[in-house]
Backbone bond lengths (Angstrom), bond angles and torsions (degrees), N, CA, C in turn:
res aa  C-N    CA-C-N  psi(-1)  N-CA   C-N-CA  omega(-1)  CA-C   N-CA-C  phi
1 X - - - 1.417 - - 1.516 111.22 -
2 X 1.132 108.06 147.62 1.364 121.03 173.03 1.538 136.94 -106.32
3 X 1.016 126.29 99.97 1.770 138.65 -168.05 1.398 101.26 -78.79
4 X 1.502 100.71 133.99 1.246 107.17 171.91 1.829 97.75 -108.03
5 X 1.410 108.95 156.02 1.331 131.17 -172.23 1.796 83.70 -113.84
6 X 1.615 98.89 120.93 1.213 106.12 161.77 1.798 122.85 -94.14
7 X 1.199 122.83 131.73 1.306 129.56 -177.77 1.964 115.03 -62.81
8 X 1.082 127.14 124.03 1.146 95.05 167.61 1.356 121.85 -98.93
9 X 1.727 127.92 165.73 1.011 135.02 -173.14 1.451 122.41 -104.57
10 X 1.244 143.62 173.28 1.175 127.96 -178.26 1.582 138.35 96.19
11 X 1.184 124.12 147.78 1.684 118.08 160.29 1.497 111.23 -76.07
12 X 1.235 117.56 132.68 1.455 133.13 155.65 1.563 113.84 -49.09
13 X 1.715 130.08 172.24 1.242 120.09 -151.90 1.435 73.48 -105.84
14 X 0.977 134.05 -31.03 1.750 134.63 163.20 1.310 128.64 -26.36
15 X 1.593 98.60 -77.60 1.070 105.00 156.57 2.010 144.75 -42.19
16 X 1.295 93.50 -38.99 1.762 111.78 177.85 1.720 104.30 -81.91
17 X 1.625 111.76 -26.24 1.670 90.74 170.18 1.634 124.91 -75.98
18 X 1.634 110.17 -36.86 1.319 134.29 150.32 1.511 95.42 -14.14
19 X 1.286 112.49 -100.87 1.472 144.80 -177.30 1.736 100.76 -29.13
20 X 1.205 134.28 -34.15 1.172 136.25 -165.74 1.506 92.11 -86.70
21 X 1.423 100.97 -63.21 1.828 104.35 -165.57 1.583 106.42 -57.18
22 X 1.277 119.73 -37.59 1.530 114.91 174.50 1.777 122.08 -59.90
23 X 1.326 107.03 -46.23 1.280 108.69 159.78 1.395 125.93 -68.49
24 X 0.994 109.37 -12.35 1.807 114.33 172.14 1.699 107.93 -72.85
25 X 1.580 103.31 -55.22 1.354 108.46 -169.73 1.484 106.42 -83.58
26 X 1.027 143.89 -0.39 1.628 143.19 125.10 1.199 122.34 -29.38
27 X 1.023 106.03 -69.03 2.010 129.66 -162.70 1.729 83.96 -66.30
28 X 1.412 127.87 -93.15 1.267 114.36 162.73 1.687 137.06 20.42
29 X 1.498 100.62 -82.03 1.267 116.21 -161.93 2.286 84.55 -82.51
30 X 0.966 122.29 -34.59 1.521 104.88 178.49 1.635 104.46 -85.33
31 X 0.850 137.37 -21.06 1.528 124.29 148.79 1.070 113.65 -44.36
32 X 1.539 131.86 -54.96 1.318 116.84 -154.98 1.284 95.61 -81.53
33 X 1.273 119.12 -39.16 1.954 90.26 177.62 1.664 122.06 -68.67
34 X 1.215 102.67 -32.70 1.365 111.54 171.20 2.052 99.52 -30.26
35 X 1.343 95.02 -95.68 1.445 95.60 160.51 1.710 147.22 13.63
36 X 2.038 85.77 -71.43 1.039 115.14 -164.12 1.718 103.97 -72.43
37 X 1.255 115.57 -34.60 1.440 138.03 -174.76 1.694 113.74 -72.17
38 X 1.456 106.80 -42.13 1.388 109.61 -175.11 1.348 107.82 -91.72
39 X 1.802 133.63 -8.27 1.323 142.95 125.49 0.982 115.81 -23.23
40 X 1.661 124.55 -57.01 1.450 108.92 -142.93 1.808 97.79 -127.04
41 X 1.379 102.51 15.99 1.608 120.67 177.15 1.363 118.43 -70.67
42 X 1.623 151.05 113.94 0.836 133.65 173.69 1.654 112.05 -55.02
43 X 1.822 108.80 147.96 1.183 84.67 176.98 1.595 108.58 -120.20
44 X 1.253 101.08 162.47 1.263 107.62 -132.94 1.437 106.29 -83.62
45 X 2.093 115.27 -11.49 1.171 108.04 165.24 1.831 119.43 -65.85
46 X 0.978 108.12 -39.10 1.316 121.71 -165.75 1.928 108.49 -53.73
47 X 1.691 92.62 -54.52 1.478 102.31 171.51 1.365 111.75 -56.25
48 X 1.441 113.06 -31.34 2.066 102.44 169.25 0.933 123.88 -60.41
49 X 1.645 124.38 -46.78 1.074 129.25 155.12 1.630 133.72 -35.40
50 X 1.206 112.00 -59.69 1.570 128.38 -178.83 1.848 86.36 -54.36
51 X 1.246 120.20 -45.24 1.456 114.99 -160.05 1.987 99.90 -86.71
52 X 1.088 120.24 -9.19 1.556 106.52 162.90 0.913 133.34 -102.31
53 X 1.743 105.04 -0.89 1.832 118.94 -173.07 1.668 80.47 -99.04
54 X 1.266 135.79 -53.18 1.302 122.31 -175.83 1.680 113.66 -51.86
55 X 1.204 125.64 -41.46 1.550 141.89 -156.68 1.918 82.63 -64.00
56 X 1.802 102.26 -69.09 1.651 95.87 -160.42 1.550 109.18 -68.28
57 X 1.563 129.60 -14.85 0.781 140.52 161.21 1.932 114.06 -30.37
58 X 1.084 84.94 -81.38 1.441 110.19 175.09 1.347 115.46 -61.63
59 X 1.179 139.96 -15.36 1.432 140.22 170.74 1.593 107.61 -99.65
60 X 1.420 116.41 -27.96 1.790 113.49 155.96 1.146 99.92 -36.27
61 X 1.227 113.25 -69.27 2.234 130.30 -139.92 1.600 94.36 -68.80
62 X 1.573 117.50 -48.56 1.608 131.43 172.05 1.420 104.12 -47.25
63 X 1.500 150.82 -54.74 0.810 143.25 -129.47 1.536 103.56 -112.93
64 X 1.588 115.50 -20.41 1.321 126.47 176.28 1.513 112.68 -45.74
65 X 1.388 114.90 173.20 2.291 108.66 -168.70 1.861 79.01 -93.86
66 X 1.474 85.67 139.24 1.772 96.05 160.25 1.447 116.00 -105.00
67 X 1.642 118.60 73.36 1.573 104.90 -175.69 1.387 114.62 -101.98
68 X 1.810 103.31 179.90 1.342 90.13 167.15 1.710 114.30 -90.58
69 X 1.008 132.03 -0.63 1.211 129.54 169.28 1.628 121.55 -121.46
70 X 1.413 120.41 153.10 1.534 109.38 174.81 1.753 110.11 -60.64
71 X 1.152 108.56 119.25 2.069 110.96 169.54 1.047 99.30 -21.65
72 X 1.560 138.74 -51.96 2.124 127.06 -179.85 1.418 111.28 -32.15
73 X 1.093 91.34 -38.57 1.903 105.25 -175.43 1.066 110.65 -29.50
74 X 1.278 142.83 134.76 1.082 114.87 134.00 1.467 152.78 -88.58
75 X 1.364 111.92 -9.00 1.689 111.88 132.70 1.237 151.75 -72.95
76 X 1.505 116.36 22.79 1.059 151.07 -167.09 1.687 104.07 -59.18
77 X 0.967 134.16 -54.81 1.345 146.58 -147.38 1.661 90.92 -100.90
78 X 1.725 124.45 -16.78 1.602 117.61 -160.13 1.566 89.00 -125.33
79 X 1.756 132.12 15.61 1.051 111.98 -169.37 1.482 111.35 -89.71
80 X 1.194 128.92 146.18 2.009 137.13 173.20 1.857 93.58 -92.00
81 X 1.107 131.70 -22.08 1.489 139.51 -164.61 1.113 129.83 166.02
82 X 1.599 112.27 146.26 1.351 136.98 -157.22 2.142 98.05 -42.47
83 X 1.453 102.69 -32.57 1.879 102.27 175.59 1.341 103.58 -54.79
84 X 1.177 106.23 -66.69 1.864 92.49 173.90 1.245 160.60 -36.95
85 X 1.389 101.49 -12.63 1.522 136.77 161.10 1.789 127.59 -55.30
86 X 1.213 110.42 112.34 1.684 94.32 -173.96 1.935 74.46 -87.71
87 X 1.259 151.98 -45.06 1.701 151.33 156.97 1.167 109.25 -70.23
88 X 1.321 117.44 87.71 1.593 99.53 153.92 1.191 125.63 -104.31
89 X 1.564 110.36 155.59 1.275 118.14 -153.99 1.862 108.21 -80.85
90 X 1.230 114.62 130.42 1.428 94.06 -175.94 1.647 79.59 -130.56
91 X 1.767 103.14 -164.28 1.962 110.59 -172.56 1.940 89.09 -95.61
92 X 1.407 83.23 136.73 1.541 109.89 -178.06 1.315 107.71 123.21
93 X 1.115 113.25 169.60 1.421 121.89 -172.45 1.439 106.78 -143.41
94 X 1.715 114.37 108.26 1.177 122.30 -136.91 1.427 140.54 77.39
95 X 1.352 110.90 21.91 1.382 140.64 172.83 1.536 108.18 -72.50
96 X 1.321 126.76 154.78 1.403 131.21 154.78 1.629 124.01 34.56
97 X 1.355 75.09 26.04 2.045 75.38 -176.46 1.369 132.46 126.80
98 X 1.727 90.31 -19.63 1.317 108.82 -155.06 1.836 96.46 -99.33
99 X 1.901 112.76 138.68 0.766 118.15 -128.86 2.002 88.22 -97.97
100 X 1.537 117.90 135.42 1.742 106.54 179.79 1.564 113.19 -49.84
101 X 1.289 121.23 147.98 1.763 123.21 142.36 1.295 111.90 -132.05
102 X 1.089 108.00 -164.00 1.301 101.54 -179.24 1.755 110.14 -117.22
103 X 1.145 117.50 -153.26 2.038 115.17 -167.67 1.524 74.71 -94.69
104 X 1.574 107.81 151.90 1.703 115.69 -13.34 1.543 108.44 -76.85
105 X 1.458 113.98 131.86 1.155 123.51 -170.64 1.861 108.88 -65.06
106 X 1.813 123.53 150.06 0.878 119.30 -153.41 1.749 106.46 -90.09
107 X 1.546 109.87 20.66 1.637 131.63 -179.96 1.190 119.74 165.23
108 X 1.126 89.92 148.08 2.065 99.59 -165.11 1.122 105.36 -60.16
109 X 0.943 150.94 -19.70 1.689 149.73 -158.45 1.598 96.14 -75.14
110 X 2.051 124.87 -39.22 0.477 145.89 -159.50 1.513 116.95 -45.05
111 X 1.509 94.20 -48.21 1.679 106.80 -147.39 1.789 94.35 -90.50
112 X 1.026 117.12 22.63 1.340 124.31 169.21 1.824 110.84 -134.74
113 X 1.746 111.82 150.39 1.171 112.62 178.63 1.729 108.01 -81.69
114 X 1.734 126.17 -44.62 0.736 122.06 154.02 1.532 133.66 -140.63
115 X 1.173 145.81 163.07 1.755 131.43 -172.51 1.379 95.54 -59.31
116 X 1.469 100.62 139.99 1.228 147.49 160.87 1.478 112.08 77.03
117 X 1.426 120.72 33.35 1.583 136.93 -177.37 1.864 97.93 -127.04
118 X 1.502 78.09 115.95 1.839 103.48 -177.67 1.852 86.90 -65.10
119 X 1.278 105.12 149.03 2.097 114.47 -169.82 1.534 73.74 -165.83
120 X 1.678 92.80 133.33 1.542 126.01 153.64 1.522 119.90 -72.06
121 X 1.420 102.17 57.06 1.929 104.14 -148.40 1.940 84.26 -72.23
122 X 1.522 129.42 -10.48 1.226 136.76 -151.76 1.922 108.34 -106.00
123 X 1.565 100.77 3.37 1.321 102.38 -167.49 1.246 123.24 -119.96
124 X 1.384 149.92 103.24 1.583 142.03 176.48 1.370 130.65 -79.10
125 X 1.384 152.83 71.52 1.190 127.50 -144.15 0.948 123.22 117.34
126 X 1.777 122.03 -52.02 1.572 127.67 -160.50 1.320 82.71 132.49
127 X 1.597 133.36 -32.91 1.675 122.70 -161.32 1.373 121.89 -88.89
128 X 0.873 151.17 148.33 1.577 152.02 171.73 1.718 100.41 -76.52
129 X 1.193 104.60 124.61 1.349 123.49 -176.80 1.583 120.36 -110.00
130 X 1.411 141.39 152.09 0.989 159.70 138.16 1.405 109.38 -31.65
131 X 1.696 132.34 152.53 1.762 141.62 140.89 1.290 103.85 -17.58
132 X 1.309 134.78 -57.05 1.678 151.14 -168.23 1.412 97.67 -89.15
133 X 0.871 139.29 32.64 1.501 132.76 -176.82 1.414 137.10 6.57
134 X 1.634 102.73 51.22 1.445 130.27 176.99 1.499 109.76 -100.43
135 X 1.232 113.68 102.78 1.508 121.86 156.98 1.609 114.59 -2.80
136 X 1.353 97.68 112.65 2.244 89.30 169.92 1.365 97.25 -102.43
137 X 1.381 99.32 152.64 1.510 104.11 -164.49 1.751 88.34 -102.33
138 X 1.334 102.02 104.41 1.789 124.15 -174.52 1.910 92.80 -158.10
139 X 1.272 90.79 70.85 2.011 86.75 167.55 1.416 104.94 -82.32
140 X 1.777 93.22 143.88 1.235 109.39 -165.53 1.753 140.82 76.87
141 X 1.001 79.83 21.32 2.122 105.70 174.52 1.160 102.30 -114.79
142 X 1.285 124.25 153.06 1.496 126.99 163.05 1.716 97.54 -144.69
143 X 0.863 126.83 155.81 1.493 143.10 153.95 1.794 151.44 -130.90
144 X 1.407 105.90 137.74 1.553 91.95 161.73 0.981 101.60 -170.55
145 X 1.881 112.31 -163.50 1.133 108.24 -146.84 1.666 90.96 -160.07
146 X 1.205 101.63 157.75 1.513 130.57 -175.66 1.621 122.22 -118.32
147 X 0.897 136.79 79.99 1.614 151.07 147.15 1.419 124.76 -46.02
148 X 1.211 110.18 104.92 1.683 125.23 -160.81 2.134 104.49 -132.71
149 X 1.265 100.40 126.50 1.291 103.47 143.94 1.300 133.63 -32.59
150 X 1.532 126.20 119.62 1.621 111.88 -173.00 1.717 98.61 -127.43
151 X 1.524 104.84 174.15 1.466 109.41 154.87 1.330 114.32 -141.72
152 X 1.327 105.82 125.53 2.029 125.89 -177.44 1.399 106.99 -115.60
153 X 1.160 108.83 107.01 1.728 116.90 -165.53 1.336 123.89 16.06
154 X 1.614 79.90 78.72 1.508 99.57 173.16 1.689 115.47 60.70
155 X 1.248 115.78 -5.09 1.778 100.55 157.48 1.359 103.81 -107.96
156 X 1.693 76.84 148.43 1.837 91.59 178.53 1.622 118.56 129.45
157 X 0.805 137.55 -168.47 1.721 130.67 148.70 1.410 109.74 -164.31
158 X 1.253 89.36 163.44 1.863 86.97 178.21 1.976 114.14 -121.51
159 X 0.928 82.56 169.65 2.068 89.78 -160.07 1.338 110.73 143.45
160 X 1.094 115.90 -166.08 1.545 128.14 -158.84 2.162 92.44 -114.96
161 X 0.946 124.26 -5.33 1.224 101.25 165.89 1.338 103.04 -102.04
162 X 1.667 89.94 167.71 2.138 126.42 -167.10 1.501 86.91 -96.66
163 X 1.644 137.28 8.93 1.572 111.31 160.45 1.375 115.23 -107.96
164 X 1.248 113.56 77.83 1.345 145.15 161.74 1.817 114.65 -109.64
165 X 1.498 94.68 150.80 1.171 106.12 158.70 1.678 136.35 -82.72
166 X 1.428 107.47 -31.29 1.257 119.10 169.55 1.374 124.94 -133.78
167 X 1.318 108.51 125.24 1.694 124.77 -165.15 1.645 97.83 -107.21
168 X 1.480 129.25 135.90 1.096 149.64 136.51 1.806 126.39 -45.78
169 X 1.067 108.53 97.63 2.165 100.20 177.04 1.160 100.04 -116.82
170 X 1.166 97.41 110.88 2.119 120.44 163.22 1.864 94.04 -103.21
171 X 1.874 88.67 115.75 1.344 81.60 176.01 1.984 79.75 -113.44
172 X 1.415 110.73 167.97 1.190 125.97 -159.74 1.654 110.77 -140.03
173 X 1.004 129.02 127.86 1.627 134.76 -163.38 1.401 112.28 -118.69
174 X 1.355 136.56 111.14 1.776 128.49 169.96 1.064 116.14 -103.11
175 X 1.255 113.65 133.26 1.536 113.33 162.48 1.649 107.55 -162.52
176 X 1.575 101.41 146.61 1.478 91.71 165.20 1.455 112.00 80.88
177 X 1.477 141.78 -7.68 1.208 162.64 -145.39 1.636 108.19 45.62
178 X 1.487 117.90 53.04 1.690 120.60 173.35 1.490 94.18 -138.11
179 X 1.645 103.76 -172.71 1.553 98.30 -154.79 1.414 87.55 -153.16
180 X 1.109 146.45 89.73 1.732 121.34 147.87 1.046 121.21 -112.44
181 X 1.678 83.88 160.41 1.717 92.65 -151.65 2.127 95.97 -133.03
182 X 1.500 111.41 164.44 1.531 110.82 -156.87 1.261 76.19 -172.47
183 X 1.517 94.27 129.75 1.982 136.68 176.56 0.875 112.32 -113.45
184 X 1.136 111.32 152.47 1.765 122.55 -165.63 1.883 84.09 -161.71
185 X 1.438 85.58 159.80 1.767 103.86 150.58 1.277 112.80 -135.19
186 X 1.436 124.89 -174.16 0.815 154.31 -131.17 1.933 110.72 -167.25
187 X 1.199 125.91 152.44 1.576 115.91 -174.11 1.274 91.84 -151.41
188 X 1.091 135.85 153.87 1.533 148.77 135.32 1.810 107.06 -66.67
189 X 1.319 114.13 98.85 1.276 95.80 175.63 1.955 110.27 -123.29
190 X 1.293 105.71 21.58 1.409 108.02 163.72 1.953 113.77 -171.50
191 X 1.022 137.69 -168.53 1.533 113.45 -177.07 0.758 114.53 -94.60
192 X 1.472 142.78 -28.75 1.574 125.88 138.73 1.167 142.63 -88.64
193 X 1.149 121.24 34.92 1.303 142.75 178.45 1.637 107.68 -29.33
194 X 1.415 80.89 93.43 2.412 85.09 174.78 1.561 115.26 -72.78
């Protein structure tokens, strides 16, 4: 007679715990980065934000008068250069004569104490403020900005004086421990240029 040897089929209970614990400690270890990533992910509302408080930021400071004298002046509106000025306008606000207000300042030079010194010209308190200097409700932003002498083919000059034609504005946004920041200029393109 002849015996047949039957084969068996199947995973062992050995085998399938193996198989369990390996897929366990997979799944695991890609969770935790999973996790670990969307922790340490900027998110991406916040960065919109930081990027529209910087945008109007920077189009305040843009939109400010670039003269050669403070508007009190009264040759303000007839000046060819900063000599002509019984006020001239220099960086600070309340500088040389020139009389304080408050935001929106009455020229960009303003919103800085001097070129090329980053100033919270945007902050009251600790809070980030509005033109009207009303608190925006954005906790956890802070801002400012830096006003620099520039040169754009050949007009302009650079140095620490406001009698230039073209000024540099890096306004700069924090939050969250990140930073962005957005440049603009600015031109003198007539003597009272609003």
């Amino acid at each position: 007679m002849f015996t047949r040897t039957l084969r068996q089929r199947g995973v062992t209970l050995i085998e399938l715990v193996m198989f369990i614990v390996i897929i366990g400690v997979a799944l695991a270890g890609l969770l935790q980065v999973l996790s670990f990533t969307t922790k340490t992910s900027a998110d991406p509302v916040r960065r919109k934000q930081a990027l529209m408080i910087a945008e109007s930021l920077l189009e305040e400071v843009r939109l400010a008068a670039f003269s050669w004298c403070d508007p009190s002046d009264p040759v303000a509106e007839k000046a060819q250069a900063v000599t002509d000025c019984a006020i001239a306008e220099t960086f600070g606000q309340g500088s040389g004569g020139e009389p304080a207000g408050p935001r929106p300042y009455d020229n960009v030079n303003d919103y800085v104490g001097s070129a090329g010194t980053a100033t919270a010209a945007f902050n009251a308190g600790g809070v980030l403020t509005d033109a009207n200097g009303d608190a925006i409700d954005a906790a956890g932003y802070t801002a400012q900005v830096t006003i620099r002498p520039a040169v754009l083919n050949d007009i302009g000059a650079t140095g620490a004086s406001a009698d230039t034609d073209v000024l540099r504005i890096t306004v700069e946004v924090s939050y969250d421990g990140e930073t962005l920041a957005l440049d603009g200029y600015r031109t003198r393109y007539a003597p009272t240029s609003p």
